[in-house]
py3Dmol code that shows the C-alpha trace and the ligand (Angstrom):
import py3Dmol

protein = """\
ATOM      1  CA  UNK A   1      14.902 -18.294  55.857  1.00  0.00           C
ATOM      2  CA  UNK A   2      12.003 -20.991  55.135  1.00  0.00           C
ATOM      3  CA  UNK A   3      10.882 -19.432  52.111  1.00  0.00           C
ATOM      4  CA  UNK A   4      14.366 -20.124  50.570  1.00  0.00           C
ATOM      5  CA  UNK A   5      15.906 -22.671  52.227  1.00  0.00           C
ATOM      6  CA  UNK A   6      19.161 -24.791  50.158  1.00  0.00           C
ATOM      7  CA  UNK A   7      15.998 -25.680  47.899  1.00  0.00           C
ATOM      8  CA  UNK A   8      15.856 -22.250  46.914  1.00  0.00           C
ATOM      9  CA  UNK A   9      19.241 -21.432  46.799  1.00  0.00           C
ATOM     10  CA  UNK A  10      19.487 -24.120  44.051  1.00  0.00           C
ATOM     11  CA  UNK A  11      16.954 -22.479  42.374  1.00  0.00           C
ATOM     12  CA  UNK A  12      18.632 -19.231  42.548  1.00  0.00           C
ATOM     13  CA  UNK A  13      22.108 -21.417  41.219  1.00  0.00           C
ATOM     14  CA  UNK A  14      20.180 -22.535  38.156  1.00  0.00           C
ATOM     15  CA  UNK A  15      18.417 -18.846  37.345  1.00  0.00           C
ATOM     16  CA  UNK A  16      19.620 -17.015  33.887  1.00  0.00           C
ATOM     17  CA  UNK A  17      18.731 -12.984  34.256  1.00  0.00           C
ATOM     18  CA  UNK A  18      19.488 -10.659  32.316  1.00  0.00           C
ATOM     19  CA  UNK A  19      19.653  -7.073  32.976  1.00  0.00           C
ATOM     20  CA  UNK A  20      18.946  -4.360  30.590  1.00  0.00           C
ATOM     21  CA  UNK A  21      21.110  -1.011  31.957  1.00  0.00           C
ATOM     22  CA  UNK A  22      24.340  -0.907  33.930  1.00  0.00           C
ATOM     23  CA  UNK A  23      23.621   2.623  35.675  1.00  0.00           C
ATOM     24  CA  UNK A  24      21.262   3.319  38.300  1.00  0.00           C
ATOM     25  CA  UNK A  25      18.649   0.575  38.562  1.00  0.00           C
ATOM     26  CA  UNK A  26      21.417  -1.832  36.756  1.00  0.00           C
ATOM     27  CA  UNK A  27      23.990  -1.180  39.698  1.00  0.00           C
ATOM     28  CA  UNK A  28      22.253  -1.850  42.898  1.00  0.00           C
ATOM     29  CA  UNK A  29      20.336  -4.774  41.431  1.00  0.00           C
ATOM     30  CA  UNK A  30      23.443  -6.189  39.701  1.00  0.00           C
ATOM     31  CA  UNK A  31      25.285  -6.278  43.163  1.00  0.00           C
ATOM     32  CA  UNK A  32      21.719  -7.711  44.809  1.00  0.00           C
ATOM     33  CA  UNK A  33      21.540 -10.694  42.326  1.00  0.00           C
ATOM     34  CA  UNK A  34      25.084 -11.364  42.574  1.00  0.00           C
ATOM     35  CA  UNK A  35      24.728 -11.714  46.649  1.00  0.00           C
ATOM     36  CA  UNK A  36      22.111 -13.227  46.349  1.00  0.00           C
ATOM     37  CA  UNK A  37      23.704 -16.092  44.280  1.00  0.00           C
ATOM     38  CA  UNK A  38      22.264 -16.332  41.048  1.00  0.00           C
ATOM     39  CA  UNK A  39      23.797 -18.402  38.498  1.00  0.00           C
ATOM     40  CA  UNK A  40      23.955 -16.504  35.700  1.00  0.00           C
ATOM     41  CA  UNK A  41      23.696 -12.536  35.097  1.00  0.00           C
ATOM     42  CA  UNK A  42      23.784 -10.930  31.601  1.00  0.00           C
ATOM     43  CA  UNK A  43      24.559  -7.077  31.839  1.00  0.00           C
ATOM     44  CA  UNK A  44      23.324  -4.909  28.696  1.00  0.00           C
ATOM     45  CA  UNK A  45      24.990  -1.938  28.127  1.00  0.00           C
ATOM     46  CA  UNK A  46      27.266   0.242  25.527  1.00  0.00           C
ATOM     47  CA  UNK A  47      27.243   3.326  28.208  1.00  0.00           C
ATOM     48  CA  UNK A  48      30.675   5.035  29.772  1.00  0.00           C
ATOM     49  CA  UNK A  49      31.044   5.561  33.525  1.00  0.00           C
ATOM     50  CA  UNK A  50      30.389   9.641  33.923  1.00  0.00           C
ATOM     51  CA  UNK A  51      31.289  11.799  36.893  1.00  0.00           C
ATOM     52  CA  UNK A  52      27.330  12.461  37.453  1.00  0.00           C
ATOM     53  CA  UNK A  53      26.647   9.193  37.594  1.00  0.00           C
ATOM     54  CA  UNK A  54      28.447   8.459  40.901  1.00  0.00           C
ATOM     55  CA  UNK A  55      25.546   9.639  43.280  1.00  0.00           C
ATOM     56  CA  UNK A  56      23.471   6.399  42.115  1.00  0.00           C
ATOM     57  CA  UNK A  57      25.745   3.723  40.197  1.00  0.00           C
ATOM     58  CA  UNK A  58      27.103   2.822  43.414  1.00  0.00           C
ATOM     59  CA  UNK A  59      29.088  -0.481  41.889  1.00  0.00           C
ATOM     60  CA  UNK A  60      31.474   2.390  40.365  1.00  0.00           C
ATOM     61  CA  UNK A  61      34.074   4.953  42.178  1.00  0.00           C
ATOM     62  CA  UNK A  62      36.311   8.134  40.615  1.00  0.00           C
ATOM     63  CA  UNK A  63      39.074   5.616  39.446  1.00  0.00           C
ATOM     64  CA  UNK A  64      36.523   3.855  37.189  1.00  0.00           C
ATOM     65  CA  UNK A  65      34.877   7.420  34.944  1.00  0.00           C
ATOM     66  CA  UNK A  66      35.614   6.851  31.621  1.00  0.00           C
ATOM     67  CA  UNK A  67      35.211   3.090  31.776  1.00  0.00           C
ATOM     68  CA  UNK A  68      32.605   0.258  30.376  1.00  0.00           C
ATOM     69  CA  UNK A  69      29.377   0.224  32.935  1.00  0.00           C
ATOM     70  CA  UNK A  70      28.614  -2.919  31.698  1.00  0.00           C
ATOM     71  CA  UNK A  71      32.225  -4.096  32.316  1.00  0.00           C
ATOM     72  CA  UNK A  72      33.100  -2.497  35.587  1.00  0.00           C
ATOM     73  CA  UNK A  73      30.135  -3.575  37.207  1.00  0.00           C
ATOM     74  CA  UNK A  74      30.905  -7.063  36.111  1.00  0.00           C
ATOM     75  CA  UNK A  75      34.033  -6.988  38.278  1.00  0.00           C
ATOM     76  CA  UNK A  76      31.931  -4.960  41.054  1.00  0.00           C
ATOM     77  CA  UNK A  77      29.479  -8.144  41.083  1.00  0.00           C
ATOM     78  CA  UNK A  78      32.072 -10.951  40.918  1.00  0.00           C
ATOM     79  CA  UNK A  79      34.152  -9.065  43.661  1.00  0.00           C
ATOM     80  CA  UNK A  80      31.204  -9.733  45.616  1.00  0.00           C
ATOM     81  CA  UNK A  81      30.478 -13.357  44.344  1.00  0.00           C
ATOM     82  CA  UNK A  82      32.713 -14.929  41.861  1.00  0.00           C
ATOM     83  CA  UNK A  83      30.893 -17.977  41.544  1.00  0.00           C
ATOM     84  CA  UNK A  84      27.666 -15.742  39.562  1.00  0.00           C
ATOM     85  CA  UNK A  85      28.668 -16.134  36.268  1.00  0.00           C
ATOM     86  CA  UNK A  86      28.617 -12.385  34.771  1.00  0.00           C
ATOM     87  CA  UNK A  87      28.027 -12.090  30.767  1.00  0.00           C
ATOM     88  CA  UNK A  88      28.938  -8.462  29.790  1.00  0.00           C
ATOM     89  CA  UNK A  89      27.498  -6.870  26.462  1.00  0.00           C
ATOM     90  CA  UNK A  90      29.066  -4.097  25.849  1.00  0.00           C
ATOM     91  CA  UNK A  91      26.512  -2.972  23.413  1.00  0.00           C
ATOM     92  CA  UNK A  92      22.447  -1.209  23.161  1.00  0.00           C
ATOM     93  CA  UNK A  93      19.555  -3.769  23.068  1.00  0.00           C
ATOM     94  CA  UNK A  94      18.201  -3.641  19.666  1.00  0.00           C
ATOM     95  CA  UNK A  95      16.293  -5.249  17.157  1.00  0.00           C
ATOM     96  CA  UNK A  96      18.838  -7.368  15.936  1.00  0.00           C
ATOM     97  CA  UNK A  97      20.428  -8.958  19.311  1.00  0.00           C
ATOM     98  CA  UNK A  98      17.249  -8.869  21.258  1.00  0.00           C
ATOM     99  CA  UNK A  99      15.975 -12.536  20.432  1.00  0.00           C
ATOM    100  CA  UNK A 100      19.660 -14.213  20.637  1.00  0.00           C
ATOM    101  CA  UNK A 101      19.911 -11.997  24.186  1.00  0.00           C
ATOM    102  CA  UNK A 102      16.661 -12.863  25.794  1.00  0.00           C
ATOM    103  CA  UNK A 103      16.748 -17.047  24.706  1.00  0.00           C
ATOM    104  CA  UNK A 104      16.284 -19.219  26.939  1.00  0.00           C
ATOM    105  CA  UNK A 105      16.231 -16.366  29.944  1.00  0.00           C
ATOM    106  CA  UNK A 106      14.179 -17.249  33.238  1.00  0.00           C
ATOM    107  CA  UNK A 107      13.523 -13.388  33.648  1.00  0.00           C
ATOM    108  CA  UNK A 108      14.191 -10.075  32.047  1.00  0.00           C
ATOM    109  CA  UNK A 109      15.126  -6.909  34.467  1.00  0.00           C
ATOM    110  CA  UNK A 110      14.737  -3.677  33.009  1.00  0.00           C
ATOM    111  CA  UNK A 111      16.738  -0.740  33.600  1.00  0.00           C
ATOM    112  CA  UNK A 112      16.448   1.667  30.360  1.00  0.00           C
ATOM    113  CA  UNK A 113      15.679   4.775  30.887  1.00  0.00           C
ATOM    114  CA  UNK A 114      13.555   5.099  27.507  1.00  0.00           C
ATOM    115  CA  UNK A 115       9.943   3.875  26.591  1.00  0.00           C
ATOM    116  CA  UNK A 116      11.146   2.654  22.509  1.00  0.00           C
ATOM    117  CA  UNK A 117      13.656   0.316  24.519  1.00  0.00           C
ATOM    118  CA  UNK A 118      10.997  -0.850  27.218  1.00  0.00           C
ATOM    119  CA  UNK A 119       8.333  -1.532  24.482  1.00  0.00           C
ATOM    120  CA  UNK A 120      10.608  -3.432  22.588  1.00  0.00           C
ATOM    121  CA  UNK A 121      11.325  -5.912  26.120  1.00  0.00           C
ATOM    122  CA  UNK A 122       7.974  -6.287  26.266  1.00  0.00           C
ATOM    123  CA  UNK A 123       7.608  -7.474  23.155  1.00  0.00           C
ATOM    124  CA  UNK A 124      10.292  -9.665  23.184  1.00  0.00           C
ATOM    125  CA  UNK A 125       8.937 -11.241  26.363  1.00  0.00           C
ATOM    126  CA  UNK A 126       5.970 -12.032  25.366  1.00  0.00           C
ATOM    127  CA  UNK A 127       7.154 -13.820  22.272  1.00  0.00           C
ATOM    128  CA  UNK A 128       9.380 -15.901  24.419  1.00  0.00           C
ATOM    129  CA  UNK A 129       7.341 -16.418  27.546  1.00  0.00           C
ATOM    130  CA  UNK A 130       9.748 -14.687  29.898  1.00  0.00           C
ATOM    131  CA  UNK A 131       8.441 -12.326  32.869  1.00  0.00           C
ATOM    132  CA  UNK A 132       9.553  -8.945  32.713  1.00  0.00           C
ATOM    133  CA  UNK A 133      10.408  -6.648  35.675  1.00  0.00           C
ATOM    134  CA  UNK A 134      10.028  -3.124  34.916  1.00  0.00           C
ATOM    135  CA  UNK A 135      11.581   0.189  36.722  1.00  0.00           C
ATOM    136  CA  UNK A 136      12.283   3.594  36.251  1.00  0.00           C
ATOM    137  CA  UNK A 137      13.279   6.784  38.351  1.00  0.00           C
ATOM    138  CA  UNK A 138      13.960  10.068  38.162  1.00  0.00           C
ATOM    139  CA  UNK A 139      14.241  13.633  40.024  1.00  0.00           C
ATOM    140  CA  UNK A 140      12.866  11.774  43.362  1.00  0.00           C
ATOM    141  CA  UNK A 141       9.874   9.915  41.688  1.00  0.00           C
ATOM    142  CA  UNK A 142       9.947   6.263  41.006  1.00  0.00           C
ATOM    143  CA  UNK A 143       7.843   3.640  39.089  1.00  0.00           C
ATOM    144  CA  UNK A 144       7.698  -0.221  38.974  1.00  0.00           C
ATOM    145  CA  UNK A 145       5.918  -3.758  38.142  1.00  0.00           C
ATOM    146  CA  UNK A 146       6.290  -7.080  37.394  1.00  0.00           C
ATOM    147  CA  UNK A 147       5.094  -8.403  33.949  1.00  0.00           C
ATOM    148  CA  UNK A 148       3.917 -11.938  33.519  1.00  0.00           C
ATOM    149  CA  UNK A 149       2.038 -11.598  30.035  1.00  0.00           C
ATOM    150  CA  UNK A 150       1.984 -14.733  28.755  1.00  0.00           C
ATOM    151  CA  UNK A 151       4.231 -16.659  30.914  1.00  0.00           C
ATOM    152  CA  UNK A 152       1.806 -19.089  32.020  1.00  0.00           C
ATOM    153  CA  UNK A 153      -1.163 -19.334  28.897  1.00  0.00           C
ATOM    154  CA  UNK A 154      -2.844 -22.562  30.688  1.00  0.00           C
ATOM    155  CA  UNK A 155      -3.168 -20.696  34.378  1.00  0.00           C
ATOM    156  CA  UNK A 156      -4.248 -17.360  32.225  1.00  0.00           C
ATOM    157  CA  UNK A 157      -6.926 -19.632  29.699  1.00  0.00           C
ATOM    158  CA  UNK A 158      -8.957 -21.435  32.847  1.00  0.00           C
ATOM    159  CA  UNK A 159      -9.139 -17.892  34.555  1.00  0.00           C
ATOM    160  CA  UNK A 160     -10.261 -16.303  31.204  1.00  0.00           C
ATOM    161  CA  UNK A 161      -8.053 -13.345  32.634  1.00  0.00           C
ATOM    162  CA  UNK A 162      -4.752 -12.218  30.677  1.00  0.00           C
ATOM    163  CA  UNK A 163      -2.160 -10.790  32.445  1.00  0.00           C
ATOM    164  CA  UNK A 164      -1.270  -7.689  31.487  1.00  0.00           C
ATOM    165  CA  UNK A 165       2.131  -7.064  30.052  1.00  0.00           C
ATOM    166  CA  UNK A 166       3.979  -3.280  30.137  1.00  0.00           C
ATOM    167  CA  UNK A 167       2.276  -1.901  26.831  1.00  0.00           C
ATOM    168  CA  UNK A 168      -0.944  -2.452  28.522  1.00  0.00           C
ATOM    169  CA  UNK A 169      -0.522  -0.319  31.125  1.00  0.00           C
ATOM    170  CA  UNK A 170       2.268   2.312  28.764  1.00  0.00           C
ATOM    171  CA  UNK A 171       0.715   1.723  25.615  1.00  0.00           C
ATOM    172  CA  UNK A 172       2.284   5.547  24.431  1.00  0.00           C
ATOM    173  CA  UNK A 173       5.048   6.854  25.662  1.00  0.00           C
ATOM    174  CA  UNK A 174       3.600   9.087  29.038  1.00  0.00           C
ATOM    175  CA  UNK A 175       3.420  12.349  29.299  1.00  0.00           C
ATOM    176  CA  UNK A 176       4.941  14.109  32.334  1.00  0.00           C
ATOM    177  CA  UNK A 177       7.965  14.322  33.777  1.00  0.00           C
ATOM    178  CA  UNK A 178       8.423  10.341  35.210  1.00  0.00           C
ATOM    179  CA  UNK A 179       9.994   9.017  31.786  1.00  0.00           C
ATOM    180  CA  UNK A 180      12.158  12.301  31.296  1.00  0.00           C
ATOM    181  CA  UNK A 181      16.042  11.260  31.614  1.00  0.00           C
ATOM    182  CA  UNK A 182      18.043  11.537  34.429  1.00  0.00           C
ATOM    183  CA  UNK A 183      20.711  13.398  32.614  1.00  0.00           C
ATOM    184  CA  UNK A 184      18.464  16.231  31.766  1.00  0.00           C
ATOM    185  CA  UNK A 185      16.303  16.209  34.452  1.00  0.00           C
ATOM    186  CA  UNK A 186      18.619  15.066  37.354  1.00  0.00           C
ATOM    187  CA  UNK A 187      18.336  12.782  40.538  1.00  0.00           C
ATOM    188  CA  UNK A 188      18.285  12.181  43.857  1.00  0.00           C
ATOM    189  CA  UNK A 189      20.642   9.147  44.285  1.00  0.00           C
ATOM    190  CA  UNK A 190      18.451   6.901  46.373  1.00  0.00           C
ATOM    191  CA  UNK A 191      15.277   6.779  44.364  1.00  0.00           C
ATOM    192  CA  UNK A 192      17.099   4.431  42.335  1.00  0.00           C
ATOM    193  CA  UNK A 193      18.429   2.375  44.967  1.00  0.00           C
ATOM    194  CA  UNK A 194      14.777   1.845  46.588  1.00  0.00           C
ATOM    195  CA  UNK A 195      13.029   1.230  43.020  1.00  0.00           C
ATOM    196  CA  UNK A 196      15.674  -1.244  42.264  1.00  0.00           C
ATOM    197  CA  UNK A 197      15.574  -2.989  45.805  1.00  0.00           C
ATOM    198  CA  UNK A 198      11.955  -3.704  45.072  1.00  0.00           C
ATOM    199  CA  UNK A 199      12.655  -4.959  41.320  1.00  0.00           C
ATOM    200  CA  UNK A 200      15.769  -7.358  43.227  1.00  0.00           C
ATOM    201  CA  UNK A 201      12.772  -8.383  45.908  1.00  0.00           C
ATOM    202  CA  UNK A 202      10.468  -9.466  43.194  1.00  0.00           C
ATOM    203  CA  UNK A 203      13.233 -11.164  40.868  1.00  0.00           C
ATOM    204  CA  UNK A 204      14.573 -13.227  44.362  1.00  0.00           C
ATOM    205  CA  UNK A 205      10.593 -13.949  45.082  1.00  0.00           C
ATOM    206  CA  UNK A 206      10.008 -15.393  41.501  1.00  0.00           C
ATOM    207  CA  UNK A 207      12.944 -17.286  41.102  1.00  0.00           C
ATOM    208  CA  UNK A 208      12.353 -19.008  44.451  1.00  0.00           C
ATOM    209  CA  UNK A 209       8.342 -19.963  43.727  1.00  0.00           C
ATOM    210  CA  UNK A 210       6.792 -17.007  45.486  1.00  0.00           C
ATOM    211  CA  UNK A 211       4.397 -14.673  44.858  1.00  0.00           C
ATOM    212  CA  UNK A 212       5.181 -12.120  43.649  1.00  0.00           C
ATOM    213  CA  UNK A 213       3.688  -7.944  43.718  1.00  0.00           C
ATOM    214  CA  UNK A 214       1.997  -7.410  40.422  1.00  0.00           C
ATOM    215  CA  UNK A 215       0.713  -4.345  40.727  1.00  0.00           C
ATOM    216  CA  UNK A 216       2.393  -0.894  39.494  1.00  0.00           C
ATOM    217  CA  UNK A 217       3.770   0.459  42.206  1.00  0.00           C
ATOM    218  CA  UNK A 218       4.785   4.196  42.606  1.00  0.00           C
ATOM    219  CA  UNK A 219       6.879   6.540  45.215  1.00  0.00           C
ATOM    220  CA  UNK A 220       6.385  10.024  44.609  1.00  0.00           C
ATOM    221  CA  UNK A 221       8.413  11.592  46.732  1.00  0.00           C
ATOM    222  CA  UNK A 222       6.956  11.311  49.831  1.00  0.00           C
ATOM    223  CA  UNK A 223       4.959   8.278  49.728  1.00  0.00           C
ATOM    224  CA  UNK A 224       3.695   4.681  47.948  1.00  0.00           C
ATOM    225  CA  UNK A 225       0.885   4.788  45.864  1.00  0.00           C
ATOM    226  CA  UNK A 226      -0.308   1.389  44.655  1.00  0.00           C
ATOM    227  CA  UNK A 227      -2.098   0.875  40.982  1.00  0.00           C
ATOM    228  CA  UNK A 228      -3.922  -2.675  40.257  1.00  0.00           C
ATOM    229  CA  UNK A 229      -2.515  -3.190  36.448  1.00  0.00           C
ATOM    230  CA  UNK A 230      -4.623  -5.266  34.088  1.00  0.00           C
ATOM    231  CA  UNK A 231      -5.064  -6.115  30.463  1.00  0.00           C
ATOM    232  CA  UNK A 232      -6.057  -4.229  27.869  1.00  0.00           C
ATOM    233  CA  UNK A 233      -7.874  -5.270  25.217  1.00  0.00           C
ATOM    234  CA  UNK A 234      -6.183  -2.574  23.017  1.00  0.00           C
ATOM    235  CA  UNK A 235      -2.619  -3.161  24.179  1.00  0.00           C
ATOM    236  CA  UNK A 236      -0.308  -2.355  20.841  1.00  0.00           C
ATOM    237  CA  UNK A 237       1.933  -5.385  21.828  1.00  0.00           C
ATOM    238  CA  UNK A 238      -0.383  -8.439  23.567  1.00  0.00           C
ATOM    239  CA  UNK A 239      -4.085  -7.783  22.323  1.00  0.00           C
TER     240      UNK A 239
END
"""
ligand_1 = """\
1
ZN
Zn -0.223 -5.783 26.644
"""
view = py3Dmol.view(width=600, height=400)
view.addModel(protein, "pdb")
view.setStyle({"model": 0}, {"cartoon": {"style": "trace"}})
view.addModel(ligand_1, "xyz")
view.setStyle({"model": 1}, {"stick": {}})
view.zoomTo()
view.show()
């Protein structure tokens, strides 16, 4: 393809990402970086490979319940491309490992499935000037965006426009059933593989110098809807 070329293959090469979640989101898009050839992948999370997750967490089979996500979907990815080097944490984002985790990152994937853990990303994004692609799914509803609060300040001061990061848009955790979890509330495998796809899309697109989709973009079930996002003044995290 022209838009990537071996130029943007070497970019690719060069990338660090790291992914927050093994399971749904974290499987598809795990295998999708890896193909794609990215140089580095961190993996986040503590979690254990459950019969009930199989419909979705497609890097895992029967043989591997009971195992490390974070682990087993390392060897998923690197059977698929074992030049990617693959970092495995096999622990929850928090606090006290966020700003070791994140430095010195070119982009931050989320794939929680809680708001506490997202608003804590975004903080830590913005504090380190790293863009942040968001995603979430459950039942057969999905949500996602791309975050680039603060990532370029000199672009953002001559436009007198701030981007928006995820508080602005989630500044309390929603109401409804969109951030309920998939244990409880159940899923349709797929919904997970098309929210990811477009979360892998945008990572690929930023990493290689193009535009990317910036606006909050949901699936309901039967179709897209598409939300322009933009910053709030009274944003708990960036205002
Ligand atoms: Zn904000």
């Amino acid at each position: 393809m022209p838009e990537i070329n071996d130029e943007g293959q070497e970019l690719l090469l060069k990338a660090r990402v790291i992914i927050i979640g093994a399971g749904g989101l974290g499987c598809p898009l795990g295998l999708y970086l890896a193909g794609a050839g990215i140089g580095e992948i961190t993996l986040v999370d503590n979690d254990i490979i459950e019969i009930s997750n199989l419909n979705r967490q497609i890097a895992f089979t029967n043989d591997d319940v009971g195992k490390s996500k974070s682990e087993t979907l390392k060897v998923s990815m690197n059977n698929l491309n074992p030049d990617v080097k693959v970092i495995s944490i096999k622990d929850r984002l928090s606090n006290e490992n966020i700003s070791e985790l994140f430095y010195k990152k070119n982009l931050v994937v989320d794939c929680t499935d809680n708001f506490e853990t997202r608003h804590l990303i975004a903080k830590e994004c913005l504090a380190q000037k790293i863009p942040m692609s968001f995603g979430a799914a459950v039942r057969q509803e999905g949500q996602t965006a791309f975050f680039l609060a603060g990532c370029n300040e000199s672009i953002e001061n001559s436009n007198k426009q701030k981007k928006p990061c995820y508080a602005c848009i989630f500044p309390v955790r929603p109401k409804g059933n969109i951030i309920s979890r998939c244990s409880e509330a159940g899923i349709l495998g797929p919904i997970t593989g098309l929210i990811s796809s477009i979360q892998a899309l945008n990572v690929i697109r930023y990493l290689t110098n193009q535009k990317v989709s910036e606006t909050l973009i949901l699936w309901d079930g039967l179709s897209f809807l598409e939300i322009k996002t933009t910053n709030s003044q009274n944003c708990p995290i960036c205002s």
